[in-house]
C-alpha positions in Angstrom: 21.8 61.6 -40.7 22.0 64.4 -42.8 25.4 66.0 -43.3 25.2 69.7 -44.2 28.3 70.2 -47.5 31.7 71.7 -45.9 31.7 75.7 -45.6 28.0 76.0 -45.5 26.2 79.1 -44.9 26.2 77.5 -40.9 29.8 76.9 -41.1 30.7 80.5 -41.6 29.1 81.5 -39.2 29.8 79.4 -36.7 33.8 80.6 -37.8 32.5 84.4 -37.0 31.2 83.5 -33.8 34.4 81.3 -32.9 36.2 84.4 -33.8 34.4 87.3 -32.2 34.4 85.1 -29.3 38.1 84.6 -29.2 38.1 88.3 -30.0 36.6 89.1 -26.7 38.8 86.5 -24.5 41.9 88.2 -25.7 40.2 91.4 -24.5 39.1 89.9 -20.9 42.4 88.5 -20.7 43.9 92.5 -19.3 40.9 93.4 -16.6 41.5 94.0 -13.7 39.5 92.5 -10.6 37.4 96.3 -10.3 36.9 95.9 -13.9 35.3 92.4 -13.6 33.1 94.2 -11.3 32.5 97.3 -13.7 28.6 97.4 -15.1 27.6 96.7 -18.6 24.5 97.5 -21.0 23.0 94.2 -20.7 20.6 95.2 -17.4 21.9 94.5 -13.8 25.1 91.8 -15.3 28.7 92.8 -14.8 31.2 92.4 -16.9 32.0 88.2 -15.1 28.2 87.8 -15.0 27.9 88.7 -18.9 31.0 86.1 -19.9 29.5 83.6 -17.5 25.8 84.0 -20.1 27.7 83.9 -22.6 29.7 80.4 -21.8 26.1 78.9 -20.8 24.6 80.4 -24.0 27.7 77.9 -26.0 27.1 75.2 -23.5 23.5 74.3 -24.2 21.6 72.3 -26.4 18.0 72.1 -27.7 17.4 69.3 -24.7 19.2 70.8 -22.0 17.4 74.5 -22.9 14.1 72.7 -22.6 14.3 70.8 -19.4 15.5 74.3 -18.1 13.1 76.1 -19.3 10.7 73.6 -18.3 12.0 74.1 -14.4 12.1 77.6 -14.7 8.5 77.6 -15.7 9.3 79.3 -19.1 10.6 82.6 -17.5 13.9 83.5 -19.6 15.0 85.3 -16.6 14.8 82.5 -14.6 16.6 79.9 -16.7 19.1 82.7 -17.9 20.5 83.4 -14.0 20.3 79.8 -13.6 22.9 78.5 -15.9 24.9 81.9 -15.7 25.3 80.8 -12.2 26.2 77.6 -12.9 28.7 78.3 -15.5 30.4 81.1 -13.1 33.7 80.1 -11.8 34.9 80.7 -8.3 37.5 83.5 -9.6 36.9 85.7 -13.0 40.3 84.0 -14.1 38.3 80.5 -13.9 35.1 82.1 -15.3 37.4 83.3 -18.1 38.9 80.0 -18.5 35.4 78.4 -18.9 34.6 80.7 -21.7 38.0 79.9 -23.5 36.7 76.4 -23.5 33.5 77.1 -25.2 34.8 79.4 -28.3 34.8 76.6 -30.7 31.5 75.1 -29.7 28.4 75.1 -32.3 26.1 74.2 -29.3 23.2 76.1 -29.3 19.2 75.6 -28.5 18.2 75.9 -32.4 19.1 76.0 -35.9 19.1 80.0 -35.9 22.6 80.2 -36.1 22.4 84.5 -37.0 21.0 84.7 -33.7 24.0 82.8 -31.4 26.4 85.2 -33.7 24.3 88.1 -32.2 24.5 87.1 -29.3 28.2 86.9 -29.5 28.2 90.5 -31.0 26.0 91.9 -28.9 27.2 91.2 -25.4 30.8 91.6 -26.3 30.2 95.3 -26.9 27.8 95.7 -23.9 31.1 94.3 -21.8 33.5 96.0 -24.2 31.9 99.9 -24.2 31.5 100.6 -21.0 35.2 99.8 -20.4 36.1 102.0 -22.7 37.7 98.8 -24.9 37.4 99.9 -28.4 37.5 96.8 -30.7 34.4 96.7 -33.6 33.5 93.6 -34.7 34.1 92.7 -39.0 31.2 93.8 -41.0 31.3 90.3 -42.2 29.9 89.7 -38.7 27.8 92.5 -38.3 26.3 92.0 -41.6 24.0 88.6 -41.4 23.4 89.9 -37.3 21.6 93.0 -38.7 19.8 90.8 -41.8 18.4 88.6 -38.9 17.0 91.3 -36.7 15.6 93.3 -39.3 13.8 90.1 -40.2 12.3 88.7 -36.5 12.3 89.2 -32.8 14.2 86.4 -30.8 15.9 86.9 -28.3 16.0 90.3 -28.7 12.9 92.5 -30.1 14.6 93.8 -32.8 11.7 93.5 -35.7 9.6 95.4 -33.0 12.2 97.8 -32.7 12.9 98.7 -36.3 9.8 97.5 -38.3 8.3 99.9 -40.7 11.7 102.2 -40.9 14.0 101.8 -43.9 18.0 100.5 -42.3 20.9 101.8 -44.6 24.6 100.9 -43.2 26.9 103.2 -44.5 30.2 100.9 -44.0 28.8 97.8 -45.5 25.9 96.1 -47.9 23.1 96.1 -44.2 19.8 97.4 -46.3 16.9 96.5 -44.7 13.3 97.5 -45.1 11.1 100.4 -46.3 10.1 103.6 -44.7 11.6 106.8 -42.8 15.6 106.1 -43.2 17.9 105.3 -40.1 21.6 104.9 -41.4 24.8 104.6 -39.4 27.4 102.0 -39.2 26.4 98.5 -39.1 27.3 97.9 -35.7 25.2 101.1 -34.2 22.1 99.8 -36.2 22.7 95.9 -34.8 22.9 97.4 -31.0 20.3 99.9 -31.4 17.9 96.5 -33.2 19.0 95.4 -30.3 17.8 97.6 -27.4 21.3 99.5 -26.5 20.0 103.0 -26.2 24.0 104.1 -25.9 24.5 103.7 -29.5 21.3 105.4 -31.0 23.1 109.0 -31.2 25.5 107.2 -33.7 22.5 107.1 -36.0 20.4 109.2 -38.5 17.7 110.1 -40.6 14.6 110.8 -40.3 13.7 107.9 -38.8 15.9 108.0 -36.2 13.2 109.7 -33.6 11.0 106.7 -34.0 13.9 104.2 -33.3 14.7 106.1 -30.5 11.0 106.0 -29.0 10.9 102.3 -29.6 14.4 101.7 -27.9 14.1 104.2 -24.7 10.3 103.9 -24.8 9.4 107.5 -24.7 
């Protein structure tokens, strides 16, 4: 077996995930039972139905993400309410409690450790913004997230979204391709990548219209 040399490129970000994701429990930790109910930018999910995908996401291997997959006839919709379901407690205290038990974990379905960070990222703001909970994740975080989109759709369509547009952060090193500019913080240009309309009037540049097309479609 092939042992990857301590504090890889993988290792660090596995420690940003493990950290983001302790991040969040600490903010989960205060809700109250209406907020656990509240809505969230990630579709139809509420705030428990978001943590429960993201203990899942932690909780499953290449193997495991197959044979689901497999049963759920390759419809990501499908397999994603599946093992949110399953990973759901009876309480959001026990559903919280699952996720605490999963913040260290380096399982995931692939090697494409940027995109389990994302993921990370990603769903803690669309839990954390629409309560109002204002905590921004490092730019150390943000930055490798945003160099990942810009480079491929995976689980989000982010390529799709911001190909052919030239991505300037203005609080960090994020420069990503050519063409009409969009700049903003790192985190508004990772959301946006990522499909959350909300954060696109934190952006600019002339650019910024066709970002906005691509996100909202129309």
């Amino acid at each position: 077996m092939t042992r990857r040399p301590a504090d890889s490129p993988d290792d660090r970000l596995w420690a940003l995930a493990h950290a983001e994701r302790a991040a969040l429990a600490e903010d989960l930790a205060h809700l109250t039972p209406e907020q656990w109910r509240h809505g969230t930018l990630c579709g139809e999910w509420d705030v428990e139905e978001v943590v429960a995908h993201l203990t899942a996401a932690a909780s499953v291997g290449q193997w495991r993400w197959l044979r689901s997959m497999l049963g759920a006839r390759f419809r990501p919709d499908v397999h994603n309410r599946r093992r949110l379901d399953e990973h759901r407690g009876r309480t959001p205290a026990e559903t919280l409690d699952r996720f605490r038990a999963v913040v260290t974990s380096t399982t995931a379905p692939s090697s494409h450790t940027p995109a389990y960070l994302g993921e990370v990222v990603v769903h803690a703001q669309d839990v954390r913004r629409p309560l109002g909970v204002t905590r921004t994740p490092d730019v150390d975080a943000l930055t490798p997230v945003a160099e990942f989109f810009a480079r491929r759709d995976f689980t989000v369509n982010s390529r799709t979204h911001s190909a052919g547009l030239g991505l300037r952060a203005d609080d960090g090193p994020f420069r990503a391709g050519e063409g009409p500019l969009v700049t903003g913080s790192t985190l508004a240009l990772v959301m946006s990548m990522a499909g959350r309309a909300a954060y696109l009037d934190e952006l600019d540049g002339p650019g910024g219209p066709t970002l906005r097309h691509r996100v909202t479609g129309g």
